[in-house]
C-alpha positions as CSV (number, residue, x, y, z in Angstrom):
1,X,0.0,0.0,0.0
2,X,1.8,3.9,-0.9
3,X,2.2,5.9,1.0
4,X,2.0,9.5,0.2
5,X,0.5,12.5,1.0
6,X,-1.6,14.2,3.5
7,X,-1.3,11.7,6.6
8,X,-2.6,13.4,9.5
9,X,-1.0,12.2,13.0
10,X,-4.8,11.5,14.5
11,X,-5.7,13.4,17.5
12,X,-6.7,10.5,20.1
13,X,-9.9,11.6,22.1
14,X,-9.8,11.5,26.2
15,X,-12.2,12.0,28.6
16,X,-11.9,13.8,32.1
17,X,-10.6,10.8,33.6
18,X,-8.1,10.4,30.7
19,X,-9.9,7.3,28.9
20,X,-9.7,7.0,25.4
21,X,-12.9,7.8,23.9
22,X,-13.3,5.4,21.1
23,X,-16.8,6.7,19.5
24,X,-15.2,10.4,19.3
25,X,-12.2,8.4,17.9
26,X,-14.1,6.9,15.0
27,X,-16.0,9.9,14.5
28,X,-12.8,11.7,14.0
29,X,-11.6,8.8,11.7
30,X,-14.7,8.6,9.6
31,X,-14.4,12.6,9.3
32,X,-10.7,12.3,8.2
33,X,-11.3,9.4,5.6
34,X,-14.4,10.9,4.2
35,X,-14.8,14.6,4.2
36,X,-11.3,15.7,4.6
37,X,-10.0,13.1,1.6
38,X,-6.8,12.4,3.6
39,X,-4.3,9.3,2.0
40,X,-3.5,8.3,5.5
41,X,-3.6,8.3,8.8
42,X,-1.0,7.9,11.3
43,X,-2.0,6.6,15.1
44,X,-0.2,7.6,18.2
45,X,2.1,10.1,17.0
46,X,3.2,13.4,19.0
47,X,0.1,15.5,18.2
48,X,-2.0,12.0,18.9
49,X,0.1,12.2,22.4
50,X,1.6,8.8,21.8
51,X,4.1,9.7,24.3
52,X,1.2,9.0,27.0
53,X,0.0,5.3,25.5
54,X,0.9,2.1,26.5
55,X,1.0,-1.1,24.1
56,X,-2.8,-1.8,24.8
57,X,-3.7,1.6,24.0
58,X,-1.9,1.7,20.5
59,X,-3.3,-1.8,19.7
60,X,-6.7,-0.3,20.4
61,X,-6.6,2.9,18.4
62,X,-4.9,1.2,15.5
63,X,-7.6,-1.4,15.0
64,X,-10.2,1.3,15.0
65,X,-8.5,2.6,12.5
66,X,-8.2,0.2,10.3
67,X,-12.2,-0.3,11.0
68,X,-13.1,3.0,10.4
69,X,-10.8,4.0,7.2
70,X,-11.1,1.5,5.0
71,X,-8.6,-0.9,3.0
72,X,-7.3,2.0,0.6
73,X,-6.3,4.5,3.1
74,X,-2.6,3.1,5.0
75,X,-2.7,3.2,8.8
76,X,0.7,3.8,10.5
77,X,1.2,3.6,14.2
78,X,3.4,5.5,16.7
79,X,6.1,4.3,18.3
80,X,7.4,6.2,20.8
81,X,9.9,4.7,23.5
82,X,13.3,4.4,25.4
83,X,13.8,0.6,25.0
84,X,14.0,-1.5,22.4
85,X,11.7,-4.4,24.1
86,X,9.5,-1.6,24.9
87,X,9.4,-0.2,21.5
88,X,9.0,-4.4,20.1
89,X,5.7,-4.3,22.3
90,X,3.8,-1.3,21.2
91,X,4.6,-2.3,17.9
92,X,3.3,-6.0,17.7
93,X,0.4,-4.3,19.1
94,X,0.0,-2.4,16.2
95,X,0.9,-4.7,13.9
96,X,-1.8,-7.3,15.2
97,X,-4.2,-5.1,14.6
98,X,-3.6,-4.4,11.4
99,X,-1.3,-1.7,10.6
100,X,1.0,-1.4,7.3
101,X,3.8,0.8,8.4
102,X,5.4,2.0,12.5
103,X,6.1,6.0,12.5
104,X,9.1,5.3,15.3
105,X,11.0,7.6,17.2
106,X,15.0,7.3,18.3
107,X,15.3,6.9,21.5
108,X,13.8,9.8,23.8
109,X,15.6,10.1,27.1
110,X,18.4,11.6,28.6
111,X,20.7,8.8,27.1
112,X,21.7,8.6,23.5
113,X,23.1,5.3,21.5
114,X,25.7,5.8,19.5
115,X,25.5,5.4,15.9
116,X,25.7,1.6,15.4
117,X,23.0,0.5,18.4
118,X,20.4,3.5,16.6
119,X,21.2,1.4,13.5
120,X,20.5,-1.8,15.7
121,X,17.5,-0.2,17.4
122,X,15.7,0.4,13.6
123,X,16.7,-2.9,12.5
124,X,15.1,-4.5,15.2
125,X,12.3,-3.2,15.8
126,X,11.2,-4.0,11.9
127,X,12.7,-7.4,12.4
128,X,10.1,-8.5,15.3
129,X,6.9,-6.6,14.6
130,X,7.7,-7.3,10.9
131,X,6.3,-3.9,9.7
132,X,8.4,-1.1,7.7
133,X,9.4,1.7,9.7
134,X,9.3,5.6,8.7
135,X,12.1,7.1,11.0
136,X,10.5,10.0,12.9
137,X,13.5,12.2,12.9
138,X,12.2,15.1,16.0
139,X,13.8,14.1,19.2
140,X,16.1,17.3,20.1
141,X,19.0,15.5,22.1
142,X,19.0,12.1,19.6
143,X,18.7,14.6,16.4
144,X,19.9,12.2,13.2
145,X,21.2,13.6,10.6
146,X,21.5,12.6,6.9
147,X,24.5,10.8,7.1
148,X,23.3,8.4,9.8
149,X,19.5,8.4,8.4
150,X,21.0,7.2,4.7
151,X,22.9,4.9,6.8
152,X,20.2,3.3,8.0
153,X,17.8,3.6,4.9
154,X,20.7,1.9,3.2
155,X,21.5,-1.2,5.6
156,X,18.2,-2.1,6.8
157,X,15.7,-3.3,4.6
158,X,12.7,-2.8,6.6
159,X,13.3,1.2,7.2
160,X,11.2,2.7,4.0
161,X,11.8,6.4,4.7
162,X,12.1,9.7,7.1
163,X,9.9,12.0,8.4
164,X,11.5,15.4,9.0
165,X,10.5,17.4,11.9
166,X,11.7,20.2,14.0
167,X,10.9,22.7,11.7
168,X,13.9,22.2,9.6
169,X,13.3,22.6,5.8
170,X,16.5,22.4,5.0
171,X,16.9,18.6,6.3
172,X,13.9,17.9,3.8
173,X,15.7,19.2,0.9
174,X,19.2,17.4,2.1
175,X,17.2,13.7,2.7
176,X,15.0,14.4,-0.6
177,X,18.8,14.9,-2.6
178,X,20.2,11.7,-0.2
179,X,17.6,9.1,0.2
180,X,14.4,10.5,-2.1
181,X,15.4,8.2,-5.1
182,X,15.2,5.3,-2.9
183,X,12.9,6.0,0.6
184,X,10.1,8.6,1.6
185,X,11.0,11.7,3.1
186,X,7.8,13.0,5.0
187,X,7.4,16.7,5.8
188,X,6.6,17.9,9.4
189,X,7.8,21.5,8.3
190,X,3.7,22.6,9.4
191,X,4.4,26.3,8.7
192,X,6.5,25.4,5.4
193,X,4.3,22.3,4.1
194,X,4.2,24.1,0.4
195,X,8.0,24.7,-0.3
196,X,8.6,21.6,1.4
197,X,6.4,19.6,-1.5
198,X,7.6,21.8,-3.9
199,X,11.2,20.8,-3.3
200,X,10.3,17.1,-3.4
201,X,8.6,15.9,-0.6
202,X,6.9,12.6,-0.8
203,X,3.9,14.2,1.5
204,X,3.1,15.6,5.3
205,X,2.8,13.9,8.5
206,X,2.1,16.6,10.7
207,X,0.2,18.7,13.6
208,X,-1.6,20.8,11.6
209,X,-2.5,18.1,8.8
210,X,-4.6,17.2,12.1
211,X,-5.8,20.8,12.4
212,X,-7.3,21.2,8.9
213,X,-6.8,18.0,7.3
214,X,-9.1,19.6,4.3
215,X,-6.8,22.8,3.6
216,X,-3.8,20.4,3.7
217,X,-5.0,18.0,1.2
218,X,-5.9,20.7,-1.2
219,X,-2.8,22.1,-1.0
220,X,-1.1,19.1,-1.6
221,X,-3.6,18.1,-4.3
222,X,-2.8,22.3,-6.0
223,X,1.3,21.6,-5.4
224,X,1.1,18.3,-7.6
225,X,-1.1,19.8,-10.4
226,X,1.3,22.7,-10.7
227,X,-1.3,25.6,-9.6
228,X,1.5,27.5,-7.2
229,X,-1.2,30.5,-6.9
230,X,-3.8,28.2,-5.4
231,X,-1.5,26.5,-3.7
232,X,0.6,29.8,-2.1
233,X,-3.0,31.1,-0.8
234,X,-3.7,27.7,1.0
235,X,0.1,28.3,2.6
236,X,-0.5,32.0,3.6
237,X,-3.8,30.6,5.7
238,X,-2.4,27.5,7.2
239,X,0.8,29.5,7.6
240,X,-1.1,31.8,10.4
241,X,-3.1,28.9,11.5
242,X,0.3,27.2,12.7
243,X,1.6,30.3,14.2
244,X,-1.2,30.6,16.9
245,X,-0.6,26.7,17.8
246,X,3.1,26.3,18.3
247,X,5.0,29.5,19.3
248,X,6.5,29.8,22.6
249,X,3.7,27.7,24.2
250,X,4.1,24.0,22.3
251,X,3.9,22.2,25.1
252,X,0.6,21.9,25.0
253,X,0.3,22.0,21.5
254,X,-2.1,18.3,21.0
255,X,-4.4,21.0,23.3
256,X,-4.2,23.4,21.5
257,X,-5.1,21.2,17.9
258,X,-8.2,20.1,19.8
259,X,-9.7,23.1,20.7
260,X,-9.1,24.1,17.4
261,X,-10.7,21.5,15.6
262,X,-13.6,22.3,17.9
263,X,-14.4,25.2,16.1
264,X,-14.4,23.4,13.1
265,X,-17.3,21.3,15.1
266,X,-15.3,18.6,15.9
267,X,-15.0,16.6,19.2
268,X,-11.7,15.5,20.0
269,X,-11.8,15.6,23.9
270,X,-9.4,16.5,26.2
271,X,-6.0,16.0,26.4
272,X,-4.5,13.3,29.0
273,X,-3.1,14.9,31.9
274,X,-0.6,16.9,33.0
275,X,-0.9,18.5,29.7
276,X,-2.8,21.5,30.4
277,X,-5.4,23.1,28.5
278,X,-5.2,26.3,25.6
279,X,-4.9,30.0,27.9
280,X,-7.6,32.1,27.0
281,X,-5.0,33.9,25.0
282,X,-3.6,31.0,22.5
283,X,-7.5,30.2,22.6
284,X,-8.4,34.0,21.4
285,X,-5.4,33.2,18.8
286,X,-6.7,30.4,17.6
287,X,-9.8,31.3,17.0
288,X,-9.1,34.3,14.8
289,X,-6.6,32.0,13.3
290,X,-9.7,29.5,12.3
291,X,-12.0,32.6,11.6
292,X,-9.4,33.5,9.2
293,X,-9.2,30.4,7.3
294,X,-12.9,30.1,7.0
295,X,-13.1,27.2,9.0
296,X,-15.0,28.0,12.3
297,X,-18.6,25.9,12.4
298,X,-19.1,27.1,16.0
């Protein structure tokens, strides 16, 4: 199955007692799949606060994703951990129910590998669960960089690509001129999603795919047809969307995304404690941020 495109990292729904909801989940799902048009979805990833979900948890939210998508649209789980047995777990879980692909971190703590166990870490991880793996290239302190990402693309099998985060367009460009020939390179550039495609991205796995899955496809949809005016207005408004979920306050930013998408008149809970909610500032932000766009229901 391809992957490619607009592949929104899901927002997972909790409630007060921080439960998954799984009927907002599939509503969510079913929204994504159906109005928005997106070409994937990806489970448990930073904006889907997979940093807070155990193995159960990602096995649950991955088979109602499969449910609730359909066959044609690829679902990719998170993996986000600081073992490798740990990181084996979630992702049998995913893989049992039904998963193509693992969206995996490096390690996150403190305590970095060196270049040969990251390799080893990659390796296997896609050895056990017996799913590719997209690299999820964001962790500050266990930052990868091309070298030691084509390193790995090139020696094991089972990685299929990279998706770029931290705001760093120019990684895209260097993986697209290392790797793109051979493995994806995913954007997560939110605020820079348009130059990013122009410049050869494969497609976007990021926040605010999640935020206005709709605006994102089109632009992707504009960028591949070669209509740059269409697609530079689409930028400009999901440009100052971004800017009033991430600046100076991203710790809460999978709060943020769901009281945005709240406007839109969709319910995506709360998120799972400590995470705090939006201030009434990043929420007045937000709002005229939405307003702009054209997307506020409520």
């Amino acid at each position: 199955m391809k992957i490619m495109g607009i592949c929104p990292p899901v927002l997972t729904p909790f409630d007060s007692d921080g439960e998954i909801n799984e009927g907002l989940l599939r509503s969510e799902l079913g929204y994504l799949a159906g109005d928005a048009g997106v070409h994937g979805v990806v489970m448990g990833g930073s904006t889907g606060e997979g940093h807070t979900l155990n193995s159960q948890e990602i096995g649950l939210i991955t088979q109602a994703a499969v449910e609730e998508v359909g066959p044609q649209i690829p679902v990719i789980s998170g993996v986000i951990s600081n073992s490798t047995r740990d990181a084996i777990e979630k992702g049998r879980a995913a893989a049992e129910a039904g998963a193509v692909a693992l969206q995996v971190t490096s390690v996150g703590y403190l305590f970095r590998p060196d270049d040969d166990h990251t390799l080893k870490y990659f390796a296997d991880v896609t050895e056990a669960t017996g799913l590719p793996i997209i690299i999820y290239n964001v962790i500050p302190w266990n930052y990868m960089d091309p070298q030691l990402l084509t390193r790995i693309v090139d020696n094991v099998e089972g990685v299929i690509g990279v998706k770029q985060s931290a705001m760093d367009l120019k990684m895209v460009v260097d993986l697209v001129a290392a790797i793109g020939d051979r493995a994806l390179v995913m954007s997560a550039t939110d605020a820079l999603l348009y130059p990013s495609f122009v410049l050869g991205a494969n497609g976007s796995i990021g926040g605010i795919n999640a935020t206005a899955p709709g605006m994102c496809v089109d632009l992707w949809d504009a960028t591949q047809r070669g209509d740059h005016q269409e697609a530079l207005q689409i930028h400009k408004l999901l440009h100052a969307i971004w800017n009033n979920l991430e600046p100076k306050e991203f710790n809460n930013m999978p709060a943020c995304n769901k009281y945005a998408v709240s406007l839109q008149g969709r319910d995506c809970g709360v998120a799972r404690a400590p995470m705090h909610a939006p201030s009434a500032k990043q929420r007045a932000a937000i709002e005229q941020a939405i307003d702009a766009a054209g997307l506020r229901k409520i």
